[in-house]
N, C-alpha and C positions, 0 to 999 in steps of 0.2 A: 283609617281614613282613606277615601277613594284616590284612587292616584291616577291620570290622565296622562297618557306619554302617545308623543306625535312622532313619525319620522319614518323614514324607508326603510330597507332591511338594513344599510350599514349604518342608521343613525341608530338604529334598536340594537340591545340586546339582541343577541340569536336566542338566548332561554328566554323571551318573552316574545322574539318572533312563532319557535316552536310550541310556548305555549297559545298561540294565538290560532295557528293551526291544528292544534288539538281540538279547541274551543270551537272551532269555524266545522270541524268535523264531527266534535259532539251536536252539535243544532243540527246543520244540513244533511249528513249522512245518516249518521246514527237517529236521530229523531223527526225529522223532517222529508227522510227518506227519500232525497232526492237521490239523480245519477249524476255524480259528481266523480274527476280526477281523486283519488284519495287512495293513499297506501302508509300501510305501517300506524292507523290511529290519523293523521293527518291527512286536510283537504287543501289542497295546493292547486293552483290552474296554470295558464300559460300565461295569463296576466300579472302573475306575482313577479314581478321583474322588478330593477332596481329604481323602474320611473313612477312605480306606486307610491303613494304615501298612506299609510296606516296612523288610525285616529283607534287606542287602547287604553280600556278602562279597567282596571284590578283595585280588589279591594285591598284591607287590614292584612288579611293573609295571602298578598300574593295570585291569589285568585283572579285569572278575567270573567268582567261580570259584562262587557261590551265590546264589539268590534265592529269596524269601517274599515273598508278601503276607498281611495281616490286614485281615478288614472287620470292623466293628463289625455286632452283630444288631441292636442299633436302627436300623441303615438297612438298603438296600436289600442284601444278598447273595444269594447262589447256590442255596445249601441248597434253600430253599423254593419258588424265581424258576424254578430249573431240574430239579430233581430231589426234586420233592414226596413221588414216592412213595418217598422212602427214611426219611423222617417215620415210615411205616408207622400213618400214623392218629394220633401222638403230636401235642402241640399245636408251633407252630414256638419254638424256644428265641427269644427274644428277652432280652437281660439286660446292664444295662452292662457285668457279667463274663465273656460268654459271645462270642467272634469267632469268627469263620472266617477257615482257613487255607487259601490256595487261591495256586496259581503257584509252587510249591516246586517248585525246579529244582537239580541242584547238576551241577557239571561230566560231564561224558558221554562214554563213549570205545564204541567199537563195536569186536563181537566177528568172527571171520571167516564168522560167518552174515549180518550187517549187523545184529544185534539190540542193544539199549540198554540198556547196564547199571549201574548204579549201584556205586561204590564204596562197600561199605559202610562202612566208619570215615567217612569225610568226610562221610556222607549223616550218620549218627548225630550225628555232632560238630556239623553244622550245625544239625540239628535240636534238641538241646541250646539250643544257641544264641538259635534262635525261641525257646522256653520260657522261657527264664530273660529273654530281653527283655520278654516276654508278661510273665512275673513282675512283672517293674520298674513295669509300667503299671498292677498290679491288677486283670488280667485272669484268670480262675481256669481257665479251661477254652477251648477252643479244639477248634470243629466241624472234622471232617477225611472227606472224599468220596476213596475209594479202591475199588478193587480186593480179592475176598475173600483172593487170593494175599498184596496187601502189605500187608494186614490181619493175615495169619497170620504174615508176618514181623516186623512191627513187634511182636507182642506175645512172637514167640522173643526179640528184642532187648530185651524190658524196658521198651520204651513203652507206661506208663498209659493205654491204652486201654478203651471199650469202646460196645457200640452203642447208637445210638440207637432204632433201628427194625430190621427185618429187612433182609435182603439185598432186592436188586430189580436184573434187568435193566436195563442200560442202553449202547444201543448193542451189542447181543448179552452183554454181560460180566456179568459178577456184580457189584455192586457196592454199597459197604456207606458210611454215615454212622456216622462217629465220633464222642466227644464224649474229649477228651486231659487229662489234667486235672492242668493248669500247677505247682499247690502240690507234685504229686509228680514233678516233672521231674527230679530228682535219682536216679529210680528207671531213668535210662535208661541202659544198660549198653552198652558197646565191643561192637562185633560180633565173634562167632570169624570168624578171616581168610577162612574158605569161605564164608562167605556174603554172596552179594551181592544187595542189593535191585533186582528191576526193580521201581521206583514209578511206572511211565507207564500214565497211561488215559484215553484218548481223551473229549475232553470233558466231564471231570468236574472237580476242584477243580484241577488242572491241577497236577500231578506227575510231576518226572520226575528220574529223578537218574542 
């Protein structure tokens, strides 16, 4: 049975931290091919620090089949650190209710192009998930760096979305700052069975499912 475990690095496990970072490195590195920090098998950044909190899914065996991270805005996150211009002039959110979501990965299978595609049910259901944990913490809203494509999807699916600033290239791609807003996580609806999310982009909040 799926097993759901919340917490920072000293609430977790280290063998289930490590295993988190394997996982974070088989999606992004290894099959997603981005240019990410990563040595030894694992993808670590400067943001894994002790103010993250980690939302991990493992199955029957041990296995993770999902990962999140969440940074607090009163510290150091991404948004502002790496992709200022997607602010669009706006001031940077900082607010003890306000995190960024960034390293959403959920299991990955490839199609006979080699492209990366997301399941949608599980992607949603995970995502769910993040939300209602965000809930638990008193978190209201949660910053989200995507792609305009899995921006358009997320809001066919039902996810409270919307922007913060305008689109802006990044790494050639379109790419847009979200703000998700946790109190209506309820609002997120099953996907019709054709559609499926690619959520991968290249050095941004780092998504992929």
């Amino acid at each position: 049975m799926p097993t759901l475990s919340t917490g920072n690095c000293r609430q977790l496990s280290s063998a289930l931290i490590n295993l988190m970072h394997e996982f974070r490195h088989e999606v992004f590195v290894k099959r997603l091919k981005w240019s990410l920090p990563a040595t030894d098998g694992v993808e670590r950044d400067q943001y894994d620090t002790s103010n993250a909190r980690y939302v991990v899914l493992t199955d029957d065996m041990d296995r993770i089949t999902a990962c999140a991270r969440l940074l607090p805005t009163m510290e150091s996150y991404m948004l502002p650190e790496l992709f200022p211009q997607l602010l669009g002039g706006c001031e940077t959110p900082r607010a003890p209710g306000i995190w960024e979501l960034s390293r959403f990965a959920t299991s990955v299978r490839e199609t006979g192009e080699g492209r990366i595609l997301a399941l949608s049910k599980p992607t949603l259901d995970f995502l769910e998930q993040v939300l209602e944990c965000a809930q638990r913490h008193n978190i209201r809203r949660l910053i989200f760096v995507t792609s305009i494509g899995v921006e358009r999807l997320m809001l066919r699916a039902g996810v409270p979305a919307h922007r913060i600033g305008p689109p802006a290239l990044v790494d050639g791609q379109l790419t847009v700052a979200l703000f998700i807003e946790v109190e209506n996580e309820k609002a997120v609806a099953p996907a019709p069975a054709h559609i499926s999310l690619d959520m991968s982009h290249p050095n941004a909040a780092g998504v992929a499912a």
